[in-house]
C-alpha positions as CSV (number, residue, x, y, z in Angstrom):
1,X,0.0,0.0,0.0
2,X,3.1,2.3,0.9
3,X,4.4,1.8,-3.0
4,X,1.3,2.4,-4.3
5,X,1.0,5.7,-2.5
6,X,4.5,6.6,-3.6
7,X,3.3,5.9,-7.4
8,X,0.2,8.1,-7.2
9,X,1.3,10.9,-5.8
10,X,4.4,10.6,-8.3
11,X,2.3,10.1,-10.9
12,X,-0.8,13.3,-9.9
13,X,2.8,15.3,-9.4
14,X,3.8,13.7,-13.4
15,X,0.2,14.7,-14.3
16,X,-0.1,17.9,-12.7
17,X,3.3,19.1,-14.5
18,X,2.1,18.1,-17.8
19,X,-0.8,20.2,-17.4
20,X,1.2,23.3,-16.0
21,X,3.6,22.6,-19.6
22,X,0.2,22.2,-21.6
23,X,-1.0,25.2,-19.9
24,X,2.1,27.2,-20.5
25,X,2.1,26.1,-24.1
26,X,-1.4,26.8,-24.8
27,X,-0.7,30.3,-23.9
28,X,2.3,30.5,-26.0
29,X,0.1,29.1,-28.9
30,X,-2.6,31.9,-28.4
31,X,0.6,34.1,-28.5
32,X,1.8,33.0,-31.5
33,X,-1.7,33.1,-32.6
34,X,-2.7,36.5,-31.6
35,X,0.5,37.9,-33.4
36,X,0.4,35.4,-36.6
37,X,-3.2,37.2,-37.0
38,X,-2.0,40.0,-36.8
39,X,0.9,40.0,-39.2
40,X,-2.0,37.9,-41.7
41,X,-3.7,41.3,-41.3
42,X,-1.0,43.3,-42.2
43,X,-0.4,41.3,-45.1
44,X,-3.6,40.9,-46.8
45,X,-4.2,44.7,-46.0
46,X,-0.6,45.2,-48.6
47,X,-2.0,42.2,-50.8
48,X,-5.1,43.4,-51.6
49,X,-3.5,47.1,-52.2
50,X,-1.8,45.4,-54.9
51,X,-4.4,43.4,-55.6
52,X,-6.6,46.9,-56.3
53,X,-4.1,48.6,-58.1
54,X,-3.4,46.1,-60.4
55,X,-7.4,46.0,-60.7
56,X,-7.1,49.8,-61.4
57,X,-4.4,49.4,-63.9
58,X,-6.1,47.0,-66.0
59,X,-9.0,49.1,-65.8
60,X,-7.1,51.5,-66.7
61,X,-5.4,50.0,-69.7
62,X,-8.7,48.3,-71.0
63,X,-10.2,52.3,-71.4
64,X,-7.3,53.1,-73.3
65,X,-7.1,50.8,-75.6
66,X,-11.4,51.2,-76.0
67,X,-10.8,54.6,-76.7
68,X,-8.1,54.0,-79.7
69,X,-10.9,51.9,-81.4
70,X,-9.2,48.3,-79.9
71,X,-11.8,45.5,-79.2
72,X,-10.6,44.5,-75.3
73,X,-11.3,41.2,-73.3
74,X,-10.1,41.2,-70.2
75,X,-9.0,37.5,-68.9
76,X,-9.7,35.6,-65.9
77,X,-6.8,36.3,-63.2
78,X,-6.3,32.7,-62.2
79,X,-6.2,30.9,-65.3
80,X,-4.6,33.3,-68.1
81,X,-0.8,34.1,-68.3
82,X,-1.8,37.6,-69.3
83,X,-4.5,40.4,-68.4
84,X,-5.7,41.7,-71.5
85,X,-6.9,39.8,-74.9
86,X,-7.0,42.6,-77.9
87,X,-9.0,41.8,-80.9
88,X,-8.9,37.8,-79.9
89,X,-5.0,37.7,-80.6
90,X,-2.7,39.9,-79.0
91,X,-1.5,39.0,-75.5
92,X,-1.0,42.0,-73.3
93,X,0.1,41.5,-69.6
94,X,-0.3,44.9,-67.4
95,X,2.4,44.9,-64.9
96,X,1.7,47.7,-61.4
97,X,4.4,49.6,-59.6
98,X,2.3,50.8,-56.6
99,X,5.2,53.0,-55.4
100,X,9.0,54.2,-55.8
101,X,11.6,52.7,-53.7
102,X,14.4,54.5,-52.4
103,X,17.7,52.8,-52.9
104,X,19.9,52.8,-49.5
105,X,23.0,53.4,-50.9
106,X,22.6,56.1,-53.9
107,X,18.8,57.4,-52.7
108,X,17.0,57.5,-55.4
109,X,13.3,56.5,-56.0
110,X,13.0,53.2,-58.7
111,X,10.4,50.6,-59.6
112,X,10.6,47.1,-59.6
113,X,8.1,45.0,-61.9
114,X,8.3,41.5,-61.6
115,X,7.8,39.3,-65.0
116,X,8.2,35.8,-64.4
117,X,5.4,33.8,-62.7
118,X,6.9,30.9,-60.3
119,X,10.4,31.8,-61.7
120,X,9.5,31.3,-65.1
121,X,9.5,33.4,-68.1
122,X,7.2,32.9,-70.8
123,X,8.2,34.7,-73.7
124,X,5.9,33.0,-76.1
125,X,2.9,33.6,-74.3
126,X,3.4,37.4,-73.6
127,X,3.4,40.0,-76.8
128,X,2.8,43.3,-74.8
129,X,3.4,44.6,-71.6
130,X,1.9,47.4,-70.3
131,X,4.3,48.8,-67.5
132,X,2.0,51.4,-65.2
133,X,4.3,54.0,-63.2
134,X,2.9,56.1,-60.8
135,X,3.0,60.1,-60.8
136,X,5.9,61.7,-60.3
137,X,6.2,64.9,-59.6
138,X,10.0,65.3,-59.9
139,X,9.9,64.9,-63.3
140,X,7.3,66.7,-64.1
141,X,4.6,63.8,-65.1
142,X,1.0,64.5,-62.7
143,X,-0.5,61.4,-64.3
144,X,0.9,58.1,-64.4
145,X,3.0,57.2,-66.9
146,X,2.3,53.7,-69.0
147,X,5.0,51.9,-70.8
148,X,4.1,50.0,-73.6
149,X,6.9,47.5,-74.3
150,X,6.8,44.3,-76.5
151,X,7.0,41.0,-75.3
152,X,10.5,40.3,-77.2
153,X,12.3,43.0,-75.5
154,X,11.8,41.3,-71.7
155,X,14.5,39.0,-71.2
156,X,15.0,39.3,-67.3
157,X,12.9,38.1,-64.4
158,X,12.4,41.6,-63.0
159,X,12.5,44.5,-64.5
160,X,13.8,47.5,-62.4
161,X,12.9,51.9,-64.1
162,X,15.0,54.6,-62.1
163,X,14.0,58.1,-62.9
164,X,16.8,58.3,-64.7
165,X,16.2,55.1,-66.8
166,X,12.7,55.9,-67.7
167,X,13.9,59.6,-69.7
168,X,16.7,57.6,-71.0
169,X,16.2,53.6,-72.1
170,X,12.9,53.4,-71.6
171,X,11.7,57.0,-73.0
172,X,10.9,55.3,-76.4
173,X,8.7,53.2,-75.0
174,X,6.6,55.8,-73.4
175,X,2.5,56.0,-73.7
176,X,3.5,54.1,-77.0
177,X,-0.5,52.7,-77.6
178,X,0.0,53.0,-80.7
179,X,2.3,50.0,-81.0
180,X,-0.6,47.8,-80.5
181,X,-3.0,49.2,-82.2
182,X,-0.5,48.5,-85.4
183,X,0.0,44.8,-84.0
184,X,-3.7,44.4,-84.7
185,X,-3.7,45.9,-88.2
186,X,-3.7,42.5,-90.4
187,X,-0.3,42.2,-92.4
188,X,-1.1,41.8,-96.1
């Protein structure tokens, strides 16, 4: 009977531990929980920022190409490699820069617009992209500015604009709709 006594109170001390760890990690859980939640929030409140202003930009880009006289279908976000259908043939994917970075070492604001989709670029698929910068006031431009680039001339996974870029390599390629309302003239 002595032994036996031993073993239960050793085992309701065992127990009793186990629930003091079990409590102890069930408050670190909530923890973890509480602030998981939290940075979730934080996330899909940038997310879906992005998610509108690339909504914005199609928008944006559909109206454009309407008002040139260009038959637009926009395509289905989780099954098309592209946004935009133009007359039932040209591919035109509209990529969002939400905001200028500053660079820590030299200071100066660019734009990063990512191309490939799971690492991947698909060339083949892609004949237009439609680059959308926002305003900037240093240079001068109070409306955004929209880069109209063909597909061929994207060779790199991301594709990064300074200020000083965009009114230097990439100035030819500015507000250039017309370079796909020419892709959907038929070639005789």
């Amino acid at each position: 009977p002595i032994h036996d006594a031993h073993l239960s109170i050793r085992h309701v001390a065992h127990n009793a531990a186990i629930q003091l760890r079990c409590k102890a990690l069930r408050i670190c859980l909530r923890k973890c929980l509480i602030r998981q939640t939290k940075c979730f929030k934080r996330l899909s409140v940038i997310v879906t920022g992005k998610i509108k202003a690339h909504r914005n930009a199609v928008n944006t880009t559909c109206s454009k190409l309407r008002q040139r006289g260009i038959e637009v279908s926009e395509m289905p976000e989780w099954r098309c490699a592209y946004d935009i259908l133009v007359n039932k043939v040209i591919r035109v994917e509209v990529k969002v820069a939400t905001k200028g970075q500053k660079k820590a070492r030299v200071g100066f604001l660019v734009w990063r617009f990512n191309i490939h989709r799971h690492g991947k670029i698909h060339v083949e698929r892609i004949d237009f992209y439609v680059f959308c910068v926002p305003p900037i006031a240093l240079l001068g431009f109070k409306s955004g500015i929209s880069l109209i680039i063909p597909g061929v001339e994207i060779c790199s996974k991301t594709v990064t604009i300074s200020a000083r870029s965009l009114i230097s390599k990439w100035a030819k390629w500015i507000n250039r709709w017309d370079l796909i309302k020419e892709a959907c003239i038929p070639k005789a």
